[in-house]
C-alpha positions in Angstrom: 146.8 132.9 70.9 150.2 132.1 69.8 149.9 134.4 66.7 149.2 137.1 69.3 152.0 135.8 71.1 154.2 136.3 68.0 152.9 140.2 67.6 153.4 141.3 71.2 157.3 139.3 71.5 157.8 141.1 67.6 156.5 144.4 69.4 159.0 144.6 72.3 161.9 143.8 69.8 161.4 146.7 67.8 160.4 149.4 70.0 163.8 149.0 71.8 165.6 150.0 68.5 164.1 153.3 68.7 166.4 154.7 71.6 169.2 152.0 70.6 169.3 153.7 67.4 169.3 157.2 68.3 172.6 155.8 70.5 173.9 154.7 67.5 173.4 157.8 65.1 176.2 159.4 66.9 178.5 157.6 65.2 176.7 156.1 62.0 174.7 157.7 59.1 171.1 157.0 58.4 172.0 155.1 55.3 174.8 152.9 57.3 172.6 152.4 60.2 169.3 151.1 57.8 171.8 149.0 55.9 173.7 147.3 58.8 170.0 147.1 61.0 168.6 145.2 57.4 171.9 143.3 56.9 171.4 142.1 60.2 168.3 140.8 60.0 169.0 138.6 56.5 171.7 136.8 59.3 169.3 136.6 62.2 166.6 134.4 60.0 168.9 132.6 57.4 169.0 129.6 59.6 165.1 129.6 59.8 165.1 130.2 56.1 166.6 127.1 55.4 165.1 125.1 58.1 164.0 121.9 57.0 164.7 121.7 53.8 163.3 125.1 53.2 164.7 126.8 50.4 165.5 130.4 50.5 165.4 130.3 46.8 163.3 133.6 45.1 162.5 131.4 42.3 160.0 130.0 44.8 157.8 133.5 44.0 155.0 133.7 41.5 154.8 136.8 39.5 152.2 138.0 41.6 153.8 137.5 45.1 157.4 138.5 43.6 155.5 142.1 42.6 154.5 142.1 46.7 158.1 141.2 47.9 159.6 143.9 45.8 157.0 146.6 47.3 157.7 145.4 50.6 161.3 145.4 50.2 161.5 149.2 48.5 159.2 150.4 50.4 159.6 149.0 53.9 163.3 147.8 54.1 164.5 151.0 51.7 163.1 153.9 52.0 160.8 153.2 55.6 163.9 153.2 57.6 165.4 156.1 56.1 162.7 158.2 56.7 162.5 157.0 60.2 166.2 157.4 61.3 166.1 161.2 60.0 163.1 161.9 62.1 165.1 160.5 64.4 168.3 163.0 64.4 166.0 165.9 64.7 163.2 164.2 67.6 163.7 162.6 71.1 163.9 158.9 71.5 160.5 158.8 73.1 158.4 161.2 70.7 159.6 159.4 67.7 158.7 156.1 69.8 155.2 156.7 70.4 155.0 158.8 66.7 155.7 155.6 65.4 151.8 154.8 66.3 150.7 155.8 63.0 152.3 153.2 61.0 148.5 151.8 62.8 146.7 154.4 60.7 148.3 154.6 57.9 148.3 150.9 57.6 144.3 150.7 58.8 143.2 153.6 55.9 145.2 151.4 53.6 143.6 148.2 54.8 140.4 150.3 54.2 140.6 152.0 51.0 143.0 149.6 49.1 143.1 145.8 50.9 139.9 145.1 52.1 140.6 145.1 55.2 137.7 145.7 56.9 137.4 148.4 60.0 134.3 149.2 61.6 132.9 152.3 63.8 135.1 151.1 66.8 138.1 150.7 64.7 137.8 154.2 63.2 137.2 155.8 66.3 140.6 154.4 67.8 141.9 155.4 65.0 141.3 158.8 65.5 142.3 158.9 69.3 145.7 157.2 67.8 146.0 160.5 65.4 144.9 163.0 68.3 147.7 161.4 70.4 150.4 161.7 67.5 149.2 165.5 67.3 149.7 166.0 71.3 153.4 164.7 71.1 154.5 167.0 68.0 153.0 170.1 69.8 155.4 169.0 72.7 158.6 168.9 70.4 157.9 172.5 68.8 158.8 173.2 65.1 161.6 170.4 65.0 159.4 168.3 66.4 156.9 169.1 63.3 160.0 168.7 61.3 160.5 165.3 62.9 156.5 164.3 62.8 156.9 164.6 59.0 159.8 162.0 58.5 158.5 159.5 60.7 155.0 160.1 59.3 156.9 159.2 56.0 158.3 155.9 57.1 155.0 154.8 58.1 153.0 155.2 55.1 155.8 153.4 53.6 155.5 150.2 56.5 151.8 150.4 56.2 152.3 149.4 52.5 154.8 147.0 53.7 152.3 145.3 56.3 149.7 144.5 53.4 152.2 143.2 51.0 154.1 141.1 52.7 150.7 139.8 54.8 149.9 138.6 51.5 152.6 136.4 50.5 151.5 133.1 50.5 154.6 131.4 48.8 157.1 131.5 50.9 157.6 131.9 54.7 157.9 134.7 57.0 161.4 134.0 57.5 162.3 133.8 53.9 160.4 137.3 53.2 162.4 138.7 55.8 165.6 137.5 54.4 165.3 138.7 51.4 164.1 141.9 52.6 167.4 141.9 54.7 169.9 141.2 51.7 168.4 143.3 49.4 167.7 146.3 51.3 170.5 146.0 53.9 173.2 146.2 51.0 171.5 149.2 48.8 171.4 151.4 51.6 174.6 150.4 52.7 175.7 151.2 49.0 174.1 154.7 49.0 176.1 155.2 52.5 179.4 154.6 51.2 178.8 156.5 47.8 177.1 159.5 49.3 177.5 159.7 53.2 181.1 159.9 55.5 181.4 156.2 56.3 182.0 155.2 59.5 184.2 152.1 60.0 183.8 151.8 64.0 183.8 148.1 64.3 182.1 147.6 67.8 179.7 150.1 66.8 178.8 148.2 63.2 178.6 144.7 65.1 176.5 146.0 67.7 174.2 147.5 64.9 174.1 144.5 63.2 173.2 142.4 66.6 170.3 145.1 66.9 169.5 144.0 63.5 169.1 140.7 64.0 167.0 140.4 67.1 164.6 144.1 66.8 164.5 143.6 62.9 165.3 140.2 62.4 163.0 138.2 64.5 160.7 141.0 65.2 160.1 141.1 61.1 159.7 137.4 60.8 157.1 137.2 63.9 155.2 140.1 62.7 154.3 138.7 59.1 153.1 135.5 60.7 151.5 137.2 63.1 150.1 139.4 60.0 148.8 136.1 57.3 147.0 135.0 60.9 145.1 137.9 62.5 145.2 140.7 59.0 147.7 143.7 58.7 145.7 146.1 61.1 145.1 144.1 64.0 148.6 142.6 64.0 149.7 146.6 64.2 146.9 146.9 66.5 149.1 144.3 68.8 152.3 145.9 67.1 151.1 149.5 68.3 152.2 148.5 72.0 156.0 148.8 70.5 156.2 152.4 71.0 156.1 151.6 75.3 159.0 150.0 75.4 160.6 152.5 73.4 159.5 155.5 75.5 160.7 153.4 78.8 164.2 152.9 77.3 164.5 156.0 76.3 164.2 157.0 79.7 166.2 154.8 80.6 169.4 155.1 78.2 169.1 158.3 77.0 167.9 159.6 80.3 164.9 161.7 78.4 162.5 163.1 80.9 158.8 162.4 80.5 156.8 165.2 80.2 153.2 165.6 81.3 151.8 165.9 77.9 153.8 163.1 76.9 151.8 160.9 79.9 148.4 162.5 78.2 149.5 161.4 74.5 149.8 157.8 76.6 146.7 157.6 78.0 144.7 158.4 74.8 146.7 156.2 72.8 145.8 152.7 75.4 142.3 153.8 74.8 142.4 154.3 71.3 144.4 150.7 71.0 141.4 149.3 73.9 139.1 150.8 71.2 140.2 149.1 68.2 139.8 145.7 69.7 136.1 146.1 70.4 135.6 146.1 66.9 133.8 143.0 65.1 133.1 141.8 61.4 130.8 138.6 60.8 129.0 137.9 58.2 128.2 135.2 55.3 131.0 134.5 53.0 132.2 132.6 50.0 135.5 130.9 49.5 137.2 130.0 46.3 139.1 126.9 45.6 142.7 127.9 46.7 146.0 126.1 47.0 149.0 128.0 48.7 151.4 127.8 51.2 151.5 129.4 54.8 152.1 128.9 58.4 148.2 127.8 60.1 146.7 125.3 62.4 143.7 123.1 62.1 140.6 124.5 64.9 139.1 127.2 62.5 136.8 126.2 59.6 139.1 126.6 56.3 142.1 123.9 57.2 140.3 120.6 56.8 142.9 118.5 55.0 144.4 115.7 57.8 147.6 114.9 59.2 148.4 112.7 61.9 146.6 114.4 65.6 149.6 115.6 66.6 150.5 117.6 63.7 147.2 119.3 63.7 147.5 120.5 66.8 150.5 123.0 66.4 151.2 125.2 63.5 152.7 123.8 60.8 154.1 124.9 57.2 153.1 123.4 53.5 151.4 123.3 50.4 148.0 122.9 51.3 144.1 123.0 49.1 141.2 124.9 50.0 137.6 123.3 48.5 134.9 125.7 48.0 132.6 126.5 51.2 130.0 128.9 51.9 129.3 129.7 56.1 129.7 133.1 58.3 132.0 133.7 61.7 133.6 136.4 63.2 136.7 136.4 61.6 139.8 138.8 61.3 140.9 140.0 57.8 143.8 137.4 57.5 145.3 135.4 54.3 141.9 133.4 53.5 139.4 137.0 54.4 140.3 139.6 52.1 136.4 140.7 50.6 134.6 143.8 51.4 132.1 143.9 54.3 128.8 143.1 53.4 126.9 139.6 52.7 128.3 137.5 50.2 131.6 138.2 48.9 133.8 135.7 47.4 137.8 136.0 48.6 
């Protein structure tokens, strides 16, 4: 429940910096605005990165999990945000909102093709109401809108690569991916803005963008991967999907966009699609490795059987931990430990 928890609070933080930053693109570039929003999400988490002795430290990364931070970070803190705040000069605040629904597709086809991330007949049929919805809203915008669509549609085929790599980082913490992702993308993009772009130096403005940064990136960033190594990439988006609400609402709200009828429609098909997804279900018989790695998890599922004082196994908790060998079947999400194809016997 609390890993839902973590999806739904990272959900609500991000889909309010869809109309925030359409506010803000009056007075700040696309570059400036992806750098200062990244920027200020490495502060938000630094003190969560070094929290108990944590280091933040990138020599903590194994070659295999350094390859996944650096996709994560060009793909989903560079160019992702980019994409997105250009579809955003040329779209409403609420469109581009609820458009931001297929960073769900393109991250469960990716699951599906690429991650093993298993998706059922339920799962592909929301799916498709998600697409049909994304179609509705870009006939409401017109040609821009299509103009729009495509930008967006970019940045999330560029987060849905994000959402598997970073779900599969397994040597240092949520927080710690997320600051790196921060410092590193924040400052290239800012870099690109100051070679290429007329640079703003509004100081309210850049302080509030980096406050935006810290809480709708920030946090919202670090709750979503643990939400991600808990539940699997897809139904953390699935969770992640209601994000686009809250945009559309403040939109209305701040930037005083009407809703339109078809708008409503696109709505309506997209709770279904979501109510959809979450009728699917995978179970079957399955073969775990010996594994040792290190991840946020609790101890009332079937792979954490190492002990710790009752307390302690009782909340999440954070450290190096071993996994024996163990054949046995349960419904299960696709998180960290259930990354096989469906079928019988697969080993993770």
């Amino acid at each position: 429940m609390q890993f839902i928890l973590a999806a739904v609070v990272s959900a609500i933080l991000f889909g309010s910096s869809t109309p925030i930053g359409k506010l803000l693109l009056k007075t700040l570039t696309p570059f400036q605005l992806a750098g200062l929003l990244y920027v200020g999400a490495a502060i938000g988490v630094l003190p969560f990165s070094v929290f108990a002795g944590n280091r933040v430290s990138i020599k903590a990364l194994d070659k295999k999990n350094t390859c996944r931070l650096a996709g994560a970070i060009g793909f989903g803190g560079i160019i992702g945000p980019v994409l997105l705040l250009m579809g955003l000069q040329k779209g409403s605040g609420a469109s581009v909102s609820m458009w931001l629904n297929l960073e769900l597709i393109a991250t469960a086809v990716m699951g599906y093709l690429v991650f093993r991330d298993h998706l059922g007949r339920f799962g592909w049929i929301g799916v498709g109401g998600t697409l049909f919805a994304s179609v509705l809203l870009s006939w409401h915008e017109g040609p821009i809108g299509l103009m729009a669509l495509l930008f967006v549609t970019g940045a999330c085929i560029c987060w849905a690569l994000d959402n598997h790599l970073t779900a599969l980082i397994d040597t240092i913490t949520p927080s710690q991916s997320t600051f790196w992702k921060g410092v590193t993308a924040g400052s290239l993009n800012l870099a690109i803005a100051f070679i290429a772009e007329p640079y703003s130096k509004n100081i309210p403005v850049i302080l509030f963008a980096l406050m935006v940064g810290i809480f709708a990136y920030g946090f919202s960033i670090s709750l979503y991967i643990t939400a991600a190594q808990n539940l699997g990439a897809t139904r953390s988006q699935m969770i992640f999907a209601g994000a686009p609400f809250f945009g559309v609402a403040l939109s209305a709200l701040i930037l005083h966009e009407r809703i339109f009828p078809l708008q409503m429609a696109a709505a309506l098909v997209l709770i279904i699609s979501l109510f959809t997804l979450f009728l699917d279900r995978h179970t079957h018989i399955h073969v775990h490795g010996p594994l040792k790695h290190k991840h946020l998890h609790h101890h009332d599922d079937d792979h954490h059987t190492h002990t710790h004082s009752s307390k302690k196994e009782k909340i999440a908790h954070l450290h190096w931990h071993r996994h024996e060998p163990v054949l046995h079947s349960h419904p299960h999400w696709p998180d960290i430990h259930h990354r096989h194809k469906s079928g019988h016997t697969d080993k993770t």
